[in-house]
C-alpha positions, 0 to 999 in steps of 0.5 A, a space after each residue: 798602896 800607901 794613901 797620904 790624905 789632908 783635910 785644909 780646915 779653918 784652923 788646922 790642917 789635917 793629915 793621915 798616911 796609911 802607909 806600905 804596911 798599913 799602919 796609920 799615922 796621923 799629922 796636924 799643922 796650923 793652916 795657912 788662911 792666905 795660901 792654904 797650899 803652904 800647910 798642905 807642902 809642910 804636912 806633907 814634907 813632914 810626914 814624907 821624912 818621917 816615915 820615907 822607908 815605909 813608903 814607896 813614893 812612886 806609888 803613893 796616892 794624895 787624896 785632898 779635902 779643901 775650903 779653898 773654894 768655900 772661903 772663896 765664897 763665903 769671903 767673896 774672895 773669888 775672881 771677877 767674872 762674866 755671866 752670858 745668857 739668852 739675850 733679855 734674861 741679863 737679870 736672872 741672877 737678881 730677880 732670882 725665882 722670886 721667892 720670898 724666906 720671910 713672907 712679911 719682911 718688908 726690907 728682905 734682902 738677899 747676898 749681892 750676886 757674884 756677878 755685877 750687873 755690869 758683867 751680865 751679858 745677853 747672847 741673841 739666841 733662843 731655843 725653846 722648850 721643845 728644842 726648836 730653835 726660835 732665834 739662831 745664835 748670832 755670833 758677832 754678839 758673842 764675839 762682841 762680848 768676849 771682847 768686852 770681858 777680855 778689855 776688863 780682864 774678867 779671866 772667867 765667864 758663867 754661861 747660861 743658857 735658856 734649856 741648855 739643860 737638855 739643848 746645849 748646842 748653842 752654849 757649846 758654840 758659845 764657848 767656843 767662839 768665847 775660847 777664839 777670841 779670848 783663848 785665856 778666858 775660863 768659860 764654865 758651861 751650865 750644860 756641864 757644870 749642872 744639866 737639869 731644870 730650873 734657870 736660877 738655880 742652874 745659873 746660881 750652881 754655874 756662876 759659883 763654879 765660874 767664880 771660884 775656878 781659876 783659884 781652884 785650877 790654880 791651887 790644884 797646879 800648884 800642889 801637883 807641881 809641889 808634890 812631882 817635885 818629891 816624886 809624887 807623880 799622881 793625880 791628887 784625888 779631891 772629896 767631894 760635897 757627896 762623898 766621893 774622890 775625883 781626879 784633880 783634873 775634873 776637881 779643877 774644872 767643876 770646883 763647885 762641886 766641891 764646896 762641902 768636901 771637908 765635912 763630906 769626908 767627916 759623914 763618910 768616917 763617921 759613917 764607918 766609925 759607927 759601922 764598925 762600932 756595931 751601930 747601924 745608924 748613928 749622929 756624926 758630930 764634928 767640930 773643928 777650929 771654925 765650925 760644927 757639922 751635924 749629919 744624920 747617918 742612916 743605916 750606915 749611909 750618909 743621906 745624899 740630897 741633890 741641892 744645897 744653900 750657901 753664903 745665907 744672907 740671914 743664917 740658917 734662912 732656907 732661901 736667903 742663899 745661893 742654891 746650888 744644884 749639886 750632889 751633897 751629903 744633908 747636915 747642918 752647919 753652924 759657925 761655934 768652933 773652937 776659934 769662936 769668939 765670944 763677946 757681950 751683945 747689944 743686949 748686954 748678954 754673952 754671944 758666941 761665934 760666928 765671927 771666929 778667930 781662925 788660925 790667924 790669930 787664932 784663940 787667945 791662948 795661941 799667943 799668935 796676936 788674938 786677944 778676944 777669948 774663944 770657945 777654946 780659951 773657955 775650955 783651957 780654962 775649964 781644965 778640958 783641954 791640957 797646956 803641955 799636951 795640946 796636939 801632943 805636945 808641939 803646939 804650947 799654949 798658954 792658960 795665962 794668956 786664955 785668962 786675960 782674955 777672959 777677964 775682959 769679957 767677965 769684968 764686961 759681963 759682971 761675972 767671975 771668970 770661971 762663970 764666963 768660962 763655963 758660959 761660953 762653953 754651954 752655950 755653944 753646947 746648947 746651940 749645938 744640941 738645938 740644931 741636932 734636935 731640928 736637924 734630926 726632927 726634919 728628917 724624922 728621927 728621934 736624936 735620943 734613939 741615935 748614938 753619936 759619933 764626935 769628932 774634929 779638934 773640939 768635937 770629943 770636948 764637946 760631945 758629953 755636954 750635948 749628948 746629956 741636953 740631947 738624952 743621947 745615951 752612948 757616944 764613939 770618940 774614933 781613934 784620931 778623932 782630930 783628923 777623922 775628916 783626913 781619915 774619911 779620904 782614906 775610906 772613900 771610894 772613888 765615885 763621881 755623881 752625875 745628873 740630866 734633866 729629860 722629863 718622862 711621864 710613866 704614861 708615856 715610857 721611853 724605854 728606849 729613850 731611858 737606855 740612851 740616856 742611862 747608857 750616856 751618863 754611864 759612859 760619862 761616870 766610867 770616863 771620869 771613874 777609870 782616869 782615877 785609877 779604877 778598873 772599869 769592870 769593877 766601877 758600880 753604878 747606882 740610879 736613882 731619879 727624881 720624881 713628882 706628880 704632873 703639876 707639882 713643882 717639886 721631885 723627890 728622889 727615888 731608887 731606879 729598879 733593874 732596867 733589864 726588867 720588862 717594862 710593865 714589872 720596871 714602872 710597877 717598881 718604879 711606883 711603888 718606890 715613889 708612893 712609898 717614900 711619897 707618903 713617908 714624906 706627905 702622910 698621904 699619897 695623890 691620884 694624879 700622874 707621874 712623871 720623872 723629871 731628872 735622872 741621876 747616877 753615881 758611879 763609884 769603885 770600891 771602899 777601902 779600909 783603914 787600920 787603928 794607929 800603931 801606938 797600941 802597947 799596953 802599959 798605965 794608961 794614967 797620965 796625971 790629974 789637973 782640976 778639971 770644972 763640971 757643972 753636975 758637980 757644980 765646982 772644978 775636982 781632981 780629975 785624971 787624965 788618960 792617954 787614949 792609946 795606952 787603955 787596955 781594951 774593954 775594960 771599963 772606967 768610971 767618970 769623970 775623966 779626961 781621954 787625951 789623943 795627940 790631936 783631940 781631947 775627950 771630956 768624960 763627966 761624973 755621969 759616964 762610964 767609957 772603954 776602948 773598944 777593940 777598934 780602938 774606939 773610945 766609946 762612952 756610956 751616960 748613966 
């Protein structure tokens, strides 16, 4: 069956089409900021005409990455929206948990709630703890609120109730009083969107789906009405933040869950790239237009986290953003991407990012109206990346309109432009590398013992100069390293990740009560799973839960063992996963009790896999020379230039040199000696 996949980033949009026969065949267009939709139809038209006789278009299946709600956030560019809660809580978004990122700011500030204070409605009702209904829902108060939101012409609503969790019984009759009254409203359930403990971070998780979901049902309509128009009759399959496909019906009702989907797909390719490249744990580096991403990949699996932080008031501050309690493969990102602008501090010293330049104007040497220079003009200048073969040829630059730019910036800075250049190129260099050490040092690792996987638009221009800071001794530039995120589509499976919070203590076992609720998220995950396309029988699950000790205000995330174990073998397991992982995080473990606080399941189908592109014929692989700057060798020197797809395999050449594919430039310096492997990867070894 043919895949046609696109990844819609900041700058460009990515496309892969595995088509009938399984060849590969990779596309790029610039996006289009306003209507991301508009670049995803020209893609996919231009592929589809292209290649018409080697697929058959009833049968061909779109899978999608997107930033759509991402940018939504970050921007604040979503819809108006309406929060309901248990009636005396209307300031749960602003008092938030009361936690502090910096203990000795007295001016701490955090990003302005999605919902105004105005928009915080208060429902009467009141379920305990327990589950004992205290105060009865009174539905005039309801009533009276859907009115409220319908004569502001709020289209969408977060409701939030107090242990909704585990008792939704009141916010589904909220719902369905809000849909009775105002049966055009939106209504994102937190019950639905993210049944577990802690009311901020659920309510935080629920009104970041509320405020981003009719853009996201639209931006889904749109496409499949686009796409049946050229006989594309199936249901697009979106990536999501923990590396699974979903159909476009469930993507459109729990957007939130979509929020890291671009680089999602990156960790899962990368992940397969290092697999196949021999490696079982490797650093997946991508860099694209707007920003990098850092993940670390151990033992040829991503590491999937059950919370994650966006929008930071004060970057990279844990705490100063908007939790979101969703399913989400660990990196760290950071705003240096090929669009980076770079310009003169306060200070009088050189800064790069985050302010980037985007698709629209884009870098200075696009010509499309930017005039400030970027981290892409510095490495056109520095000779990293060609005039005449940027995204193979289509898309002309320009080096003249690159170097006005700079001159700017270098008269400001009293340098010469070439030192300017080489600057900004550094220096994203160096915050790259900082943050992979950090990210790597976190999670216990040592970035020198890990070879790393780059990739993106600008990652392979980057990688040699990180690898050499970091002490990292080989790097795998894959084959399509500039759409490896659209490639990640095409291996994912189709996988759904679900949770709900049910507190047991081990001392206190349900085993009973553990098989409903694993036997109902079952069901849920084969439900969503098998609308995919995916047969039943061949769905898999995986359980794991999260745990702490009675008293402790965190969990982590354990393996849950075979439950058809006896019971007395079942918790012996289940402990001794929790100590040893307990005391690889503490250094120590604690006498005290046990108890589960949620319980998590990822039901998925199978992976799929992918083949090199087929333009594999062997002929001179050499494409020139152009004067090329390095730093080791202090001066810019003739430096040849290759085509990746034309080098015979295994045999191995001495840097420095320059590796181009259509859609990503490899920058080898003096101290690296690379091959192609027989997976067609480019792997490059740093003496």
């Amino acid at each position: 069956m043919a895949k046609l996949a696109f990844d819609t980033g900041g700058t460009f949009t990515d496309f892969a089409l595995l088509d009938d026969t399984g060849a590969l065949h990779l596309h790029k267009v610039l996006s289009t900021p306003k209507n991301p939709a508009e670049a995803v139809v020209q893609g996919v038209s231009e592929l589809l005409e292209q290649f018409s006789g080697a697929i058959t278009i009833e049968d061909l299946q779109v899978l999608g990455a997107t930033t759509v709600v991402t940018n939504a956030v970050l921007e604040r560019k979503g819809v108006e929206t309406g929060f309901v809660t248990t009636d005396g809580f209307q300031d749960m978004l602003r008092i938030r948990n009361e936690g502090r990122y910096d203990l000795y700011d007295l001016n701490i500030k955090y990003p302005d709630p999605l919902v105004t204070r105005a928009n915080s409605y208060g429902a009467a009702e009141r379920i305990a703890a327990d589950g004992s209904v205290m105060t009865e829902l009174k539905e005039e108060t309801v009533r009276e609120i859907a009115g409220r939101l319908k004569e502001k012409g709020i289209r969408s609503v977060a409701v939030c109730l107090l242990h909704a969790y585990k008792y939704p019984q009141h916010e589904q009759r909220v719902a369905a009083l809000l849909r009775e009254e105002y049966p055009d409203i939106f209504v994102s359930l937190s019950s639905d969107v993210c049944p577990e403990m802690r009311e901020f971070d659920r309510a935080s998780t629920t009104v970041v789906n509320a405020y981003t979901r009719p853009q996201m049902a639209g931006h889904v309509a749109h496409l499949q009405r686009e796409f049946a128009k050229k006989g594309i009759d199936r249901q697009v399959l979106w990536m999501t933040s923990s590396g699974g496909l979903v159909p476009s019906r469930r993507a459109a009702e729990l957007p939130v869950r979509l929020i890291e989907s671009g680089p999602a797909a990156g960790a899962v390719a990368a992940a397969e790239f290092g697999r196949i490249a021999g490696e079982g744990s490797v650093l997946s580096f991508d860099m694209g237009g707007t920003t990098a991403k850092l993940c670390l990949i151990p033992n040829g699996e991503p590491t999937v986290g059950t919370d994650l932080e966006v929008a930071h008031y004060q970057r990279f501050r844990k705490g100063s953003g908007f939790p979101l309690k969703i399913q989400s493969i660990q990196m760290i990102e950071i705003g240096a991407g090929g669009g980076s602008i770079a310009a003169k501090n306060p200070l009088g010293l050189l800064d790069v990012g985050p302010r980037s330049a985007g698709a629209l104007p884009g870098p200075a040497a696009y010509q499309r109206g930017g005039t400030e220079p970027t981290v892409t003009d510095a490495d056109i200048l520095l000779g990293y990346m060609g005039t005449e073969s940027f995204v193979g040829g289509s898309f002309k630059v320009s080096k003249d309109a690159a170097r006005e730019a700079m001159t700017k910036l270098a008269v400001s800075l009293d340098v010469s432009i070439d030192r300017c250049a080489w600057g900004i190129h550094d220096l994203v260099n160096e915050s790259m590398s900082k943050a992979a050490a950090m990210h790597a040092t976190d999670l216990g690792v040592d970035p020198r013992s890990l070879p790393m996987v780059a990739f993106g638009g600008a990652g392979p221009v980057h990688a040699y100069g990180i690898a050499r800071k970091l002490g990292i001794k080989r790097v795998i530039c894959p084959t399509g390293a500039g759409v490896t995120s659209a490639i990640g589509l095409l291996i994912a499976p189709v996988a759904v990740d679900l949770s709900a919070s049910h507190p047991m203590a081990v001392d206190a076992w349900d085993v009973d009560g553990m098989n409903r609720l694993l036997d109902d998220l079952s069901a849920q995950g084969a439900e969503v799973v098998s609308a995919a396309g995916v047969a039943k029988e061949t769905i898999t699950n995986r359980y794991t839960v999260d745990m702490r000790h009675v008293g402790q205000g965190h969990e982590i995330t354990v393996a849950l063992p075979d439950r058809s174990l006896p019971k007395e073998e079942f918790l012996k397991q289940l402990l001794e996963n929790f100590y040893k992982l307990y005391r690889e995080l503490f250094g120590r473990t604690v006498a005290a009790s046990v108890e589960v606080i949620t319980w998590r399941l990822r039901a998925s189908g199978e992976k799929d896999q992918v083949t090199r592109p087929n333009e594999t014929q062997v002929s001179d692989a050499r494409k020139g020379s152009r004067q090329v700057y390095f730093q080791e060798l202090g001066n810019y020197t003739e430096t040849a230039v290759y085509d990746h797809y034309k080098l015979p395999v295994q045999q191995e050449i001495k840097g420095p040199a320059i590796v181009e594919q259509r859609e990503s430039t490899a920058v080898v310096g003096p101290s690296g000696v690379f091959h192609v492997d027989a997976n067609g990867n480019l792997v490059i070894n740093i003496l």
